[in-house]
C-alpha atoms as a printed R data frame, in Angstrom:
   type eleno elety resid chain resno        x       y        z
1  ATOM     1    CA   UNK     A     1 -111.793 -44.243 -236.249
2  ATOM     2    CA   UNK     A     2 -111.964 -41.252 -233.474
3  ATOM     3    CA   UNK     A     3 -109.205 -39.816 -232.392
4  ATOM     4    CA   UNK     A     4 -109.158 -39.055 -229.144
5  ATOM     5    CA   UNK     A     5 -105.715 -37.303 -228.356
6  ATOM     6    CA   UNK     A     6 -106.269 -34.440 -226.209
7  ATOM     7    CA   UNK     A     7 -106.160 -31.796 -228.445
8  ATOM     8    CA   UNK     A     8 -107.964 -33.359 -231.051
9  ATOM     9    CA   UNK     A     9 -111.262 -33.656 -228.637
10 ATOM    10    CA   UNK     A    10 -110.298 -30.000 -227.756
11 ATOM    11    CA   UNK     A    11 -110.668 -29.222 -231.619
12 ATOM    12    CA   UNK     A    12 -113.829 -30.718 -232.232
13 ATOM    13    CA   UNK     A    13 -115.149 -29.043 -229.616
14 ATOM    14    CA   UNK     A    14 -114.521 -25.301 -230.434
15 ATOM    15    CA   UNK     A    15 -117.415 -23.591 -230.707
16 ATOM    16    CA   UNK     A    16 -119.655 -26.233 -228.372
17 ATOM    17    CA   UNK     A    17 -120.507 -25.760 -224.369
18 ATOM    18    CA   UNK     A    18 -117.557 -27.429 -222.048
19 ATOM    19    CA   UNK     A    19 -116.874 -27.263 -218.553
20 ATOM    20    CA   UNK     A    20 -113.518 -26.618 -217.283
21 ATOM    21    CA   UNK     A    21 -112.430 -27.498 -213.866
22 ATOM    22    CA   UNK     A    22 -110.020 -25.133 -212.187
23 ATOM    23    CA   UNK     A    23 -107.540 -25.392 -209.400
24 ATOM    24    CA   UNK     A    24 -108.986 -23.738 -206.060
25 ATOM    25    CA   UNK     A    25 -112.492 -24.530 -206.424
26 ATOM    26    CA   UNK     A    26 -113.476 -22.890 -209.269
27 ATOM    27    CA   UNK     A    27 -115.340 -23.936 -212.563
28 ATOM    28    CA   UNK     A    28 -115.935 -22.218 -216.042
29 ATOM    29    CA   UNK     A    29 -119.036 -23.022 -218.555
30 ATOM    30    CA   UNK     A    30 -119.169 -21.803 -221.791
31 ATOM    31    CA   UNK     A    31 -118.392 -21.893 -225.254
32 ATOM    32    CA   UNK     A    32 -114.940 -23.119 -226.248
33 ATOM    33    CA   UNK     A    33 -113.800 -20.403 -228.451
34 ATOM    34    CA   UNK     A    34 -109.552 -20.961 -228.988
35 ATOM    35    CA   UNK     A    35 -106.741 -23.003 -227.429
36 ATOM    36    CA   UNK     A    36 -102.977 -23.262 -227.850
37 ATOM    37    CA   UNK     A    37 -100.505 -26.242 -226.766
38 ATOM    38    CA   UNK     A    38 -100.515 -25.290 -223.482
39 ATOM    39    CA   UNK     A    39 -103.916 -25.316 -222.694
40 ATOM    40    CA   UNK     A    40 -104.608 -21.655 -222.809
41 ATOM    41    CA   UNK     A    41 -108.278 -21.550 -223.255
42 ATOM    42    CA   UNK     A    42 -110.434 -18.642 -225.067
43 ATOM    43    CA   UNK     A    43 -114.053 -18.762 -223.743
44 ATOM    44    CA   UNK     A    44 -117.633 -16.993 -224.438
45 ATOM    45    CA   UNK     A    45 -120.730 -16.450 -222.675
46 ATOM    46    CA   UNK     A    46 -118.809 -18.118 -219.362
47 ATOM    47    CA   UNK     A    47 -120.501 -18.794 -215.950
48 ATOM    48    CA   UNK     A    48 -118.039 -18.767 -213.220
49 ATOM    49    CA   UNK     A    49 -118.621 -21.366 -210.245
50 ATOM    50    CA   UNK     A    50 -117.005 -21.421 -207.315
51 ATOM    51    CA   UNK     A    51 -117.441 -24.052 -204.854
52 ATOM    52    CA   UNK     A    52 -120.486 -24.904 -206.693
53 ATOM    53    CA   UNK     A    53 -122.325 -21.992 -206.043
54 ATOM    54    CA   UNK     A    54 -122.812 -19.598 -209.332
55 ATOM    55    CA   UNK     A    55 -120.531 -16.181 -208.649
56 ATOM    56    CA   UNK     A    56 -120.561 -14.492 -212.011
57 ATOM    57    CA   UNK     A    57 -120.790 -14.173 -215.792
58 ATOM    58    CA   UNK     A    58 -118.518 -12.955 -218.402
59 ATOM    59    CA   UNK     A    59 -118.508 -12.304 -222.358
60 ATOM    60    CA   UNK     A    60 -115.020 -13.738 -222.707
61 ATOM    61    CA   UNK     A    61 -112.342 -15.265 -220.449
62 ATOM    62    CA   UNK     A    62 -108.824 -16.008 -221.146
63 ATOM    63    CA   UNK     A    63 -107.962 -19.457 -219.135
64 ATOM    64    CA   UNK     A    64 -104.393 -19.642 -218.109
65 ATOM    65    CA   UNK     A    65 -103.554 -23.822 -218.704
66 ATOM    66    CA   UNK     A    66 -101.830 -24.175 -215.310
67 ATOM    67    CA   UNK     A    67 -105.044 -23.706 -213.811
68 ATOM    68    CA   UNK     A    68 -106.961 -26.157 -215.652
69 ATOM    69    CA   UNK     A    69 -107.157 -29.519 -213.682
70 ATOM    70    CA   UNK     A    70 -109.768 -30.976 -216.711
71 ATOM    71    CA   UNK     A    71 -112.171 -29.545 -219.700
72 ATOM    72    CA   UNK     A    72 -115.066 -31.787 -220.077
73 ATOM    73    CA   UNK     A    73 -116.824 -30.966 -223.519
């Protein structure tokens, strides 16, 4: 049997490519490094999309949980 509480999807997916959807039009991809309870996300090798249009890239990015509307691994 899966489980598929939130956090235990989030766990099986550190290390693998998500998306995360953010408030305001923006959207990270990258590798799921961390998370905490909160949904403070730790991310590598991110793309940053806004309004579907590719703006930048980082090495890291610290995602505060209030901004996350979903994560999609």
């Amino acid at each position: 049997m899966v489980d598929n509480r939130p956090l235990s999807v989030l766990n099986r997916n550190i290390g693998n490519n998500v998306i995360v959807e953010l408030k305001y039009g923006k959207e990270y991809r990258g590798k799921l490094s961390g998370y905490d309870p909160h949904l403070n996300l730790v991310m590598e090798d991110v793309k940053e999309f806004i309004n579907g249009e590719k703006n930048k890239e980082m090495e890291k990015a610290l995602v505060r949980g209030d901004n996350v509307i979903y994560v999609s691994p």
